[in-house]
C-alpha positions in Angstrom: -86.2 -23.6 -59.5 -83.8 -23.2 -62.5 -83.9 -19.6 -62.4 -82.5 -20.2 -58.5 -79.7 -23.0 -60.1 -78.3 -20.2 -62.3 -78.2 -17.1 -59.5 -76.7 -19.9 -56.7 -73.6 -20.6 -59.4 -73.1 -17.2 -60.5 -72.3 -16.3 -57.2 -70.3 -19.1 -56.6 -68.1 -18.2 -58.8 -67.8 -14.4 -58.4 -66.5 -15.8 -54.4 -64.2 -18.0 -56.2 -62.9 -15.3 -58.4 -63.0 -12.9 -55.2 -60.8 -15.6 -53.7 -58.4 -16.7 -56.4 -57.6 -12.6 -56.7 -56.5 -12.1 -53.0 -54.5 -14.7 -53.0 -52.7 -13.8 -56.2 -52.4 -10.6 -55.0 -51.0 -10.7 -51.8 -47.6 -9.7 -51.1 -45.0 -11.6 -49.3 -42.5 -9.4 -47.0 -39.8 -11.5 -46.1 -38.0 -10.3 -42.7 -34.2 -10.9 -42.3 -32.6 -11.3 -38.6 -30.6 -8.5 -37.7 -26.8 -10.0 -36.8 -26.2 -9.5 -32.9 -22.7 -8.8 -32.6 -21.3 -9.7 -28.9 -20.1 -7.4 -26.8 -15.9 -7.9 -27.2 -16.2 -7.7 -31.1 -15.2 -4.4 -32.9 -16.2 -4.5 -36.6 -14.6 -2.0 -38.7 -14.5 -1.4 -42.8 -12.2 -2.0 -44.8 -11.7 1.9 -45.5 -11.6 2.6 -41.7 -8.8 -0.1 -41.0 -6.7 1.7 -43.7 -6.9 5.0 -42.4 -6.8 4.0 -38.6 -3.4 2.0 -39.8 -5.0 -0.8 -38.2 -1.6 -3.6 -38.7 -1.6 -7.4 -37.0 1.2 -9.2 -36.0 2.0 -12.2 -34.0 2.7 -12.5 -30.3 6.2 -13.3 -29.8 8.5 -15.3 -27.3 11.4 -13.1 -25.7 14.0 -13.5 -23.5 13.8 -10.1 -21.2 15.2 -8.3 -18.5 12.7 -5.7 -18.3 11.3 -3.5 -15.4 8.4 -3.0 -13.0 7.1 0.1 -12.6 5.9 0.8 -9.1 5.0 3.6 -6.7 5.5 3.9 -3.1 6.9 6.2 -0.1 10.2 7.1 1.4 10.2 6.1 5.0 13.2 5.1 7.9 13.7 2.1 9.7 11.3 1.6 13.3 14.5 2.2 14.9 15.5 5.4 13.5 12.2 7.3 14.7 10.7 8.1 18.2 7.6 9.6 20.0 8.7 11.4 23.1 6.0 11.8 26.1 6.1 12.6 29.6 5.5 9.5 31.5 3.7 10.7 34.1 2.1 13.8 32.8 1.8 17.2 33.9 2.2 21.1 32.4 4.6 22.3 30.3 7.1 24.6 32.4 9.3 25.3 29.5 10.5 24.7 25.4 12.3 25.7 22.9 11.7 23.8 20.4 10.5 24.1 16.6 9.6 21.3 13.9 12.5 20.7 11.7 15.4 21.6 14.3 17.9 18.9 14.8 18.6 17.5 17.8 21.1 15.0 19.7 20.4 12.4 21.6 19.9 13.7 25.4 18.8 16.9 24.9 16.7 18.8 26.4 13.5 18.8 25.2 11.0 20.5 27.1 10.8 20.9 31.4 7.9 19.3 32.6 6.4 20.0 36.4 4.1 17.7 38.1 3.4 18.0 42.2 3.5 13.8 41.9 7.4 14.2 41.3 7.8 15.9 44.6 5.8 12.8 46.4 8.0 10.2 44.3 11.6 11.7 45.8 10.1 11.8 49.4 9.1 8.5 49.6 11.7 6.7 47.7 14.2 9.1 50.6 12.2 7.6 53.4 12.0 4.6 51.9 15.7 4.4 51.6 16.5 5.6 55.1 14.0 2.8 56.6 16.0 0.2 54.7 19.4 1.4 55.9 17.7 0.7 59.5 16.2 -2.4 59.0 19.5 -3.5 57.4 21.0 -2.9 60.3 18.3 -4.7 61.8 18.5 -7.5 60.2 22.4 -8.3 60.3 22.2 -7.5 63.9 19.4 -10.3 64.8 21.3 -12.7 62.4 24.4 -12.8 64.1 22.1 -13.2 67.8 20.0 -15.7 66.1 23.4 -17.6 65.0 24.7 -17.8 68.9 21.4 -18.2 70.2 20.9 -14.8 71.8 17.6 -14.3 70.0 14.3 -16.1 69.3 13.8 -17.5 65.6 10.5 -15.5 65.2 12.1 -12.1 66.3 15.0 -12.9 63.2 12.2 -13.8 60.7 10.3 -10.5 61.2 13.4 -8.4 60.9 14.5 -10.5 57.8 10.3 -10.3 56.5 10.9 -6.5 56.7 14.2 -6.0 55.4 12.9 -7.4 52.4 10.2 -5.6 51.7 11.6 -2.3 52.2 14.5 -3.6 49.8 11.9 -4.5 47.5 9.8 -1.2 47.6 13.1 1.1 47.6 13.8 -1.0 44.1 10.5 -0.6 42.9 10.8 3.1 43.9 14.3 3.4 42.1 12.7 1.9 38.9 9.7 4.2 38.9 12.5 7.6 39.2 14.3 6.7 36.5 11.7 6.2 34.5 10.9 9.9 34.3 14.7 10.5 33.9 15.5 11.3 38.2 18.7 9.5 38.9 18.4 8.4 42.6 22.1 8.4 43.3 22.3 12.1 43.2 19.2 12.2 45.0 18.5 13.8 48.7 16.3 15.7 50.3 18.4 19.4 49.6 17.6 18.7 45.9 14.2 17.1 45.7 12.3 19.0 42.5 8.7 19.3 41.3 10.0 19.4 37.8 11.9 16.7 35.2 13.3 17.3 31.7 12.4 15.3 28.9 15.2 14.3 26.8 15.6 13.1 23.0 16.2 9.3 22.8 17.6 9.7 19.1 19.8 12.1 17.1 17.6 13.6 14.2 15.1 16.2 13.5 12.3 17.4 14.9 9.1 16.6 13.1 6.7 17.8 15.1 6.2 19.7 18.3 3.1 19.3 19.8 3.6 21.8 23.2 3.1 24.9 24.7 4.2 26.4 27.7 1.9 25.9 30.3 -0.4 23.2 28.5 -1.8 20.0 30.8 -0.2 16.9 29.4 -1.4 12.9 29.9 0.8 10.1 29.6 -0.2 9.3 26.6 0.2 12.5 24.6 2.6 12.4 22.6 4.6 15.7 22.5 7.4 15.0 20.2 8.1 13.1 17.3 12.0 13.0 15.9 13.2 11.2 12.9 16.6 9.9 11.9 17.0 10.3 8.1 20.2 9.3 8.2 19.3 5.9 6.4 16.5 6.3 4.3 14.3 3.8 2.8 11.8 3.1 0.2 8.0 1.2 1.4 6.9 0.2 -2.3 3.1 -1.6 -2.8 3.5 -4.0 -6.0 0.6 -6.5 -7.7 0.8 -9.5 -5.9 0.7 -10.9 -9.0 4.3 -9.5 -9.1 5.5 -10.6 -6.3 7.6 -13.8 -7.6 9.5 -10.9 -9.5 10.9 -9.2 -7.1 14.0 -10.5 -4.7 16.7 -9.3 -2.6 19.5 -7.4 -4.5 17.4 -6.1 -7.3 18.4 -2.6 -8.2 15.9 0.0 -8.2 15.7 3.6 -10.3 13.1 6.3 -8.9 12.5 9.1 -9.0 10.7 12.5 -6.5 8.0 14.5 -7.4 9.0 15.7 -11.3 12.1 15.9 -10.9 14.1 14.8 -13.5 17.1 13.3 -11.7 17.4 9.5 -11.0 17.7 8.0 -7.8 19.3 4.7 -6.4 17.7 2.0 -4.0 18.4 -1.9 -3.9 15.5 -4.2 -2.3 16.3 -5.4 1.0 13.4 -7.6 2.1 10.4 -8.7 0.9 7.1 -9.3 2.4 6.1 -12.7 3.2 2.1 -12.1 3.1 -0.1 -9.9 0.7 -2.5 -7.4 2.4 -6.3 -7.1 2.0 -6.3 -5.0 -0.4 -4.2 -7.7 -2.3 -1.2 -5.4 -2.5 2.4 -7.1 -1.7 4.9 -4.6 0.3 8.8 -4.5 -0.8 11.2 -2.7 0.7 14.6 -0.9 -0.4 17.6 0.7 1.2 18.3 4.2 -0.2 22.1 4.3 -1.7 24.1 7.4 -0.9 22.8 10.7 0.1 19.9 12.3 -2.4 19.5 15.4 -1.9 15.5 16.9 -1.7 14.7 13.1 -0.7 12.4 13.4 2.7 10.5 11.4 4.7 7.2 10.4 3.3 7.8 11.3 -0.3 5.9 9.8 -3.1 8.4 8.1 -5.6 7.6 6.7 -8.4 10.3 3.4 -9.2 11.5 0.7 -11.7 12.8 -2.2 -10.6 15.4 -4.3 -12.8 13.6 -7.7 -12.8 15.9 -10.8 -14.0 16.0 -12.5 -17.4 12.4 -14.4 -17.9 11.0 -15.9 -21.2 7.3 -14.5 -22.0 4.8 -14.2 -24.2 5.2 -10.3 -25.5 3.6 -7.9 -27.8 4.5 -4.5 -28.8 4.0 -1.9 -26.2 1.0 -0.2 -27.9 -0.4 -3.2 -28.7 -2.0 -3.1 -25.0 -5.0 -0.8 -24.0 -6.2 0.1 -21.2 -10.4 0.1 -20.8 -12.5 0.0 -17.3 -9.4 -0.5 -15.2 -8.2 -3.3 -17.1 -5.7 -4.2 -19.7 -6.9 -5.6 -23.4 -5.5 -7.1 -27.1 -7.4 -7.0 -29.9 -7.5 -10.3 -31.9 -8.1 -11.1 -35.2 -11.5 -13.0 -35.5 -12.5 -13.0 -39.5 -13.4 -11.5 -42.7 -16.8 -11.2 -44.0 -19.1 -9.1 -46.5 -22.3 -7.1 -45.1 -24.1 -4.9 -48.3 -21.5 -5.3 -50.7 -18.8 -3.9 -47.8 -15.9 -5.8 -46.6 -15.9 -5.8 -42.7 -13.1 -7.0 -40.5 -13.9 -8.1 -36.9 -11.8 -8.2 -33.9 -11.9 -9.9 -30.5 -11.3 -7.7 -27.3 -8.9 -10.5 -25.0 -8.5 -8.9 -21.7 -4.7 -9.3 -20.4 -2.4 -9.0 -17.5 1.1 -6.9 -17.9 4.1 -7.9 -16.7 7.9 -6.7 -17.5 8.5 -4.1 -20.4 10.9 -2.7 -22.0 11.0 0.3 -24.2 9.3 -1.4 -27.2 7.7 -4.8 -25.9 6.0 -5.8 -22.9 5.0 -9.1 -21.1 0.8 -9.9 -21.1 -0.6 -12.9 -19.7 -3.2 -14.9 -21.6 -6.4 -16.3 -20.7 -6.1 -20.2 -20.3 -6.7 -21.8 -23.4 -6.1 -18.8 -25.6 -4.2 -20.0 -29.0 -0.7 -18.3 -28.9 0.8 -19.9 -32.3 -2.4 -19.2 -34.4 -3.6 -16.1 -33.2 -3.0 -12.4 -34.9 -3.1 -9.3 -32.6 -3.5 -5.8 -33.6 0.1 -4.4 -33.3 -0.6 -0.8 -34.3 -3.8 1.1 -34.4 -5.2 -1.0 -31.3 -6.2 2.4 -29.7 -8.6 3.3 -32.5 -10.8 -0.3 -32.1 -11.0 0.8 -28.7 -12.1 4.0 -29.4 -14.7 2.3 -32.2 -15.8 0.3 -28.8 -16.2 3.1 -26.6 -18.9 4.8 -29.5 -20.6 1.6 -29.9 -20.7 1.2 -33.2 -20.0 5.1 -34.5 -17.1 4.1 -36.6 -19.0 0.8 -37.8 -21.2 1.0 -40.6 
């Protein structure tokens, strides 16, 4: 029984010193958090700021008359282009003409046959003749009716017919001239199968959509001419913009690369923005420009008047996705035994520049007096963005 005492504590304790050692010995790891930096900081250190010639200033108040630049197209007014078509259709008897030829107005354009002409003349001639009769007719039976040598229903039917011949000899008369026949030169020695189509417009010739002999509709349309005598300019601003922009405002643009400047002055301004959220402005061309033609691209500035606005330098705004950013000083802090800098990516609108300083628009709330934005080097954070992280650390 004792012998069992001693072996029942001796292994008690060897557990207990078992014990007592494990815990002694075990090792504690302790695990940091890893800092989760958001998505519109850029961290750089204090080594990389100094070679990027990474500088902050403060955003500025100015007074400026800057400029908008803006693209759009040459174009003429409504009035000053035309579509020429046959009226009533037919084939092509005869043309001469080429795109880019000038033209005046009533020229011939192209002779046009169509066996529906002939029918037209004939019955507008018997038409005509039948009216002369029942004219005749019809004064006759008035002056009877008027000393009672004829019935009132006899004078209504030759007054019911006179009128209705009148009416279709009018209608007739109408539908001739419309495909350019003038009935008072007409008879039946010079009735003709065939009609020219004339130019409604002096101009030029931008395309010619005929050939001789080719089966024409109504609704084909054979020429088009354009006057470019008055040019204008179609431009498509931000409709943010559009407050900007008013009648009078001098414009600068320019053609393709060509180097030479051009003169416009906004005429009207739309009074609706599209669906695709672009606001249309339109300018009259000054002078003659040389090389300037119809449907050009041109590439503008338009003088915009004195405005105060919040400004930064010019490269202080980068572009990223689309859309315009600052980069804002956030804080200081100390990672490792390194000195970081942070900055905040602030996405912007632009406005009116100049050749150093431009207008941006700032979130609401953003904290114009206290805030310091990234003057110079603001295109090297972005570049530290786009590598996520290659230039950090």
């Amino acid at each position: 029984m004792k012998k069992n005492n001693i072996i029942s504590t001796l292994l008690l304790t060897v557990i207990l010193l078992g014990f007592s050692a494990c815990k002694g010995g075990k090792k504690t790891v302790e695990v940091k958090d890893a800092e989760v930096i958001p998505d519109s900081i850029v961290e750089m250190r204090a080594d990389q700021i100094k070679m990027a010639g990474i500088k902050t200033g403060a955003i500025e108040m100015r007074t400026m008359n800057g400029t908008l630049k803006v693209n759009g197209i040459v174009t003429v007014a409504p009035q000053n282009m035309a579509s020429v078509s046959a009226p009533m259709g037919g084939f092509v008897k005869n043309t001469t003409m080429m795109p880019g030829k000038a033209v005046v107005k009533g020229q011939v354009l192209a002779v046009i046959e169509n066996p529906d002409f002939i029918d037209l003349q004939q019955e507008y001639l018997e038409t005509k003749s039948k009216l002369e009769y029942s004219e005749a007719e019809y004064k006759r039976q008035s002056e009877l009716y008027k000393n009672d040598g004829s019935s009132q229903k006899v004078f209504q039917q030759a007054t019911s017919e006179y009128k209705i011949l009148k009416s279709k000899a009018g209608a007739l008369e109408q539908k001739l001239a419309f495909i350019g026949i003038n009935t008072s030169r007409l008879s039946e020695k010079n009735i003709s199968g065939s009609i020219n189509l004339v130019s409604p417009i002096t101009g030029y010739l931008k395309t010619v959509n005929v050939t001789i002999g080719k089966s024409i509709s109504s609704t084909d349309v054979l020429f088009e001419i354009v006057n470019n005598e008055k040019l204008y300019l179609e431009l498509s601003m931000f409709e943010k913009d559009a407050a900007k922009v008013m009648n009078g405002q001098k414009i600068h643009f320019y053609i393709n690369d060509e180097t030479e400047e051009h003169q416009a002055v906004v005429y009207q301004t739309s009074k609706s923005v599209n669906a695709d959220k672009n606001y249309k402005v339109y300018a009259s061309v000054i002078g003659k420009c040389k090389n300037v033609i119809l449907g050009m691209y041109v590439n503008c500035m338009i003088e915009t008047a004195e405005t105060h606005v919040t400004t930064v330098p010019v490269e202080a705004v980068v572009s990223f996705d689309d859309k315009d950013y600052i980069f804002v000083y956030e804080r200081d802090k100390v990672e490792s035994g390194k000195n970081f800098t942070e900055y905040r990516m602030v996405e912007v609108q632009k406005g009116v520049s100049d050749d150093r300083n431009i207008e941006i628009r700032l979130p609401e709330g953003f904290k114009v007096n206290t805030s310091r934005v990234v003057v110079k080097g603001a295109y090297s954070l972005l570049s530290a963005k786009k590598n996520a992280g290659d230039m950090a650390c």
